[in-house]
N, C-alpha and C positions, 0 to 999 in steps of 0.2 A: 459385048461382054468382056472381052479380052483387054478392050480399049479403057473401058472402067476400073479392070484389074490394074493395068497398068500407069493408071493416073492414082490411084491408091498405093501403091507402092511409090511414085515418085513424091508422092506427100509425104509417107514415110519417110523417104530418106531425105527428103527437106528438114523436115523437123527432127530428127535424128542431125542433121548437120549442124541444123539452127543452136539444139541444147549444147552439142559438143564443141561448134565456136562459143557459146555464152560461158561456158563451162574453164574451157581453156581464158578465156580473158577473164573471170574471176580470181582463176588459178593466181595466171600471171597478175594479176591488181594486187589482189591481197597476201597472197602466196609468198612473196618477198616480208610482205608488214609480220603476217603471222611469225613466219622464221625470227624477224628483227625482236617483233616482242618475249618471243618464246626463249632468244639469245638473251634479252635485257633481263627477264627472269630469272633464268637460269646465273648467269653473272652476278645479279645483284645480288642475289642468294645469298651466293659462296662470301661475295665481300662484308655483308649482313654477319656471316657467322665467325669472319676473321676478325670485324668489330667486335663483336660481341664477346670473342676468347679474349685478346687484348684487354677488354674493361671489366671483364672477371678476375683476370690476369692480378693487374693493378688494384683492382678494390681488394684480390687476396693478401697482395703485400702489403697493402696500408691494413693492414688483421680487422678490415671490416666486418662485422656480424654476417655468419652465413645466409641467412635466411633472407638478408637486406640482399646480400648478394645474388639469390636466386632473382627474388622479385624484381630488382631492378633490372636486372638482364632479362625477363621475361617481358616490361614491360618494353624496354627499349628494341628488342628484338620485332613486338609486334608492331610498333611503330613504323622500322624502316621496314617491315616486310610490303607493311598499306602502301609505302612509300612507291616500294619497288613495282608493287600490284599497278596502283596510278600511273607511273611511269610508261610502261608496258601496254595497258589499256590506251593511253594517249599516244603512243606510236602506231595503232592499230587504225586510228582514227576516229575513236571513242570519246566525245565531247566528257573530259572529266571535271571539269567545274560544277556540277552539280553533284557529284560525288564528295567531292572539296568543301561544298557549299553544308552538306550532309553531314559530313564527319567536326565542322566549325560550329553546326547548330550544337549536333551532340553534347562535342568537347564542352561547351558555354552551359549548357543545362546542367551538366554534370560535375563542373564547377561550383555553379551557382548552390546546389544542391550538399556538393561537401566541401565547404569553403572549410570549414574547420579542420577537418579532416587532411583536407590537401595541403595546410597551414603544417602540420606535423610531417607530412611527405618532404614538402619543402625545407621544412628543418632539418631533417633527416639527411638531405643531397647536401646541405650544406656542412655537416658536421663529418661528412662525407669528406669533403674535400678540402675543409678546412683545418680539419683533426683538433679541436682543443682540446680532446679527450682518445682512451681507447678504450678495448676490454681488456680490465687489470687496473686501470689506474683508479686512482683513490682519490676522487675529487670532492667538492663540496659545492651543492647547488639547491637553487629552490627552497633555500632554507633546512636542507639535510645535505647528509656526508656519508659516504660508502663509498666502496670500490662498484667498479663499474661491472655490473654482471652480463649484460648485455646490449646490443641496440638492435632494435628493427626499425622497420618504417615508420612506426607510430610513436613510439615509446623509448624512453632508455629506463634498464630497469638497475637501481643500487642496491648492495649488501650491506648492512649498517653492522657496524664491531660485533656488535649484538646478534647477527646473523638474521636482520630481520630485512626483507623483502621488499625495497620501496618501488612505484611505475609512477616514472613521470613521463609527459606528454612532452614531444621533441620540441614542438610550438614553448611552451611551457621553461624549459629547460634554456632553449637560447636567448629568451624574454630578458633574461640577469643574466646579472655575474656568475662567470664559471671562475671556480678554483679549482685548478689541479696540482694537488699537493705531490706526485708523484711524476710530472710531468718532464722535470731531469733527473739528472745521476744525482745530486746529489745535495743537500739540503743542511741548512744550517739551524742547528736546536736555541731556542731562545728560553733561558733561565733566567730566575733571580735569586739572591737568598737573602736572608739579614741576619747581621752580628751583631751584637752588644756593644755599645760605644765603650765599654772599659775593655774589650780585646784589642789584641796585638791587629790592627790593619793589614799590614804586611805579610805577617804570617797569615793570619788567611786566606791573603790572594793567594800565595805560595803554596800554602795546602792545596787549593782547589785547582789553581795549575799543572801541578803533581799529579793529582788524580786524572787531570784530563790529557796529559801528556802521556803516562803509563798506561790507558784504555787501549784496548787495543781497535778498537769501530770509530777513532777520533781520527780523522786527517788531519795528516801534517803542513798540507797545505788545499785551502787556506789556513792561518795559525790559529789556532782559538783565542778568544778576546775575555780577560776579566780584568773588568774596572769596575769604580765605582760607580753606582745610577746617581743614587739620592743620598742625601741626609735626611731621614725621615724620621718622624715623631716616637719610633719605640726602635731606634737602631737605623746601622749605617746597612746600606741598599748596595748588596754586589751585584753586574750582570756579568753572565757566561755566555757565552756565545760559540760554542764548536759545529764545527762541521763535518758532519757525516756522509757516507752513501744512502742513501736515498731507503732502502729495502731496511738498513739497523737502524732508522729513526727511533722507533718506539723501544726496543730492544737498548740503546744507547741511552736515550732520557731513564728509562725508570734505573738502571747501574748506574748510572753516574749521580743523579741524584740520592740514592742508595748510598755511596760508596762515601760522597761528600758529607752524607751524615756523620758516615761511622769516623770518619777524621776527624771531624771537628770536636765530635766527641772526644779524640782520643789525645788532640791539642787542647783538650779545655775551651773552645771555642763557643760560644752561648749563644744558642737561635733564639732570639726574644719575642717574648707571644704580647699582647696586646695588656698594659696594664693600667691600673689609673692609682695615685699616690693622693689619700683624704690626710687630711689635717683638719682636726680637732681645735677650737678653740677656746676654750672656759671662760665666760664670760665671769668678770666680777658678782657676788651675791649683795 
């Protein structure tokens, strides 16, 4: 009996020794990998969220649309996080190609699925970085004109004079030509008027010089430009050309055109409207 006791205890502490050598050389196999990846995590993390303030950073000082701004740092965020995750998992000794393989099938269906959609994403990154526009500016696109009320990911949406509410699709919008009438300091007004071929020429360039010299919203440099355009069928053809900042565009054309009137009136200067001259002839009875 004693003998049987004592061969059951030495199996005990066999296999007791057996688990606690397997145990220690697990430790020690993986024990370092686990640490390594648990380090790469933890690291990439932090460098993940130093990206990721930087590119908020920047997208804040180029006055990107907030909301553009969340989403894309959310989306780049979970990106490198997979990154990091894969990373991690592969120093563990975690065959991750088929994870790879997983996340490429995804990505392709999910493509293929919002191609259109992803088309305005894509826009979006590029107007991004390209800036032909902001929010504020006053551009003309897609066949309308507003100021710029906002951009997200999809859409940029305009304010029309009128205060009406346009959405166009970013795909859409970079398709043409952008105009952005507000895009520098400072902009030059394009006028014409017409005189009476029996006024004094001279004097009214003089007047309408005058007028644009004494403005106070005309830059003195560049100098403002009037000459003649045309000789035209009901009167000779002035252009004006001054140059303003950019914000008293509109503000500068309706005064100065205003202001041109009232002098010409006041020189006797004759804006000629459109007329036709019949001649009658009596034929012999």
């Amino acid at each position: 009996m004693l003998h049987r006791v004592e061969q059951k205890v030495e199996s005990i502490t066999t296999k007791a020794e057996y688990y606690t050598e397997m145990l220690i050389n697990f430790a020690t196999e993986y024990g370092l990998k686990l640490l390594g990846a648990i380090a790469i995590f933890l690291i990439g993390k932090w460098i993940v969220q130093q990206i990721i303030k930087l590119m908020r950073r920047a997208m804040e000082r180029a006055s990107v649309d907030a909301t553009l701004i969340s989403f894309s740092s959310n989306v780049v965020y979970v990106a490198l996080i997979i990154a990091v995750v894969v990373a991690a998992a592969s120093n563990m000794g975690i065959n991750t190609s088929s994870f790879i393989a997983i996340f490429g099938a995804a990505g392709l269906a999910i493509g293929l699925a919002l191609k259109d959609t992803l088309a305005n994403v894509g826009a979006a990154v590029l107007i991004i970085f390209f800036r032909p526009f902001k929010v504020g500016d006053f551009i003309e696109a897609s066949g309308v004109m507003g100021n710029v009320g906002s951009i997200n990911l999809f859409s940029t949406t305009l304010t029309t004079v009128d205060n009406r509410s346009i959405i166009i699709p970013n795909g859409a919008l970079i398709a043409g030509n952008i105009i952005n009438y507000t895009g520098n300091s400072t902009r030059r007004i394009d006028m014409t008027f017409q005189i009476d071929y029996k006024d004094d020429l001279r004097l009214a360039k003089e007047v309408v010089m005058n007028v644009l010299q004494s403005h106070d919203k005309i830059l003195k440099d560049p100098e403002p430009v009037v000459a003649v355009g045309a000789l035209e069928r009901d009167g000779v053809q002035l252009v004006v050309r001054p140059w303003v900042a950019v914000e008293h565009y509109w503000d500068a054309l309706f005064e100065i055109t205003e202001s041109i009137k009232l002098e010409f009136d006041k020189h006797h200067i004759t804006v000629p409207f459109p007329q036709m001259d019949l001649h009658v002839k009596r034929g012999e009875l």
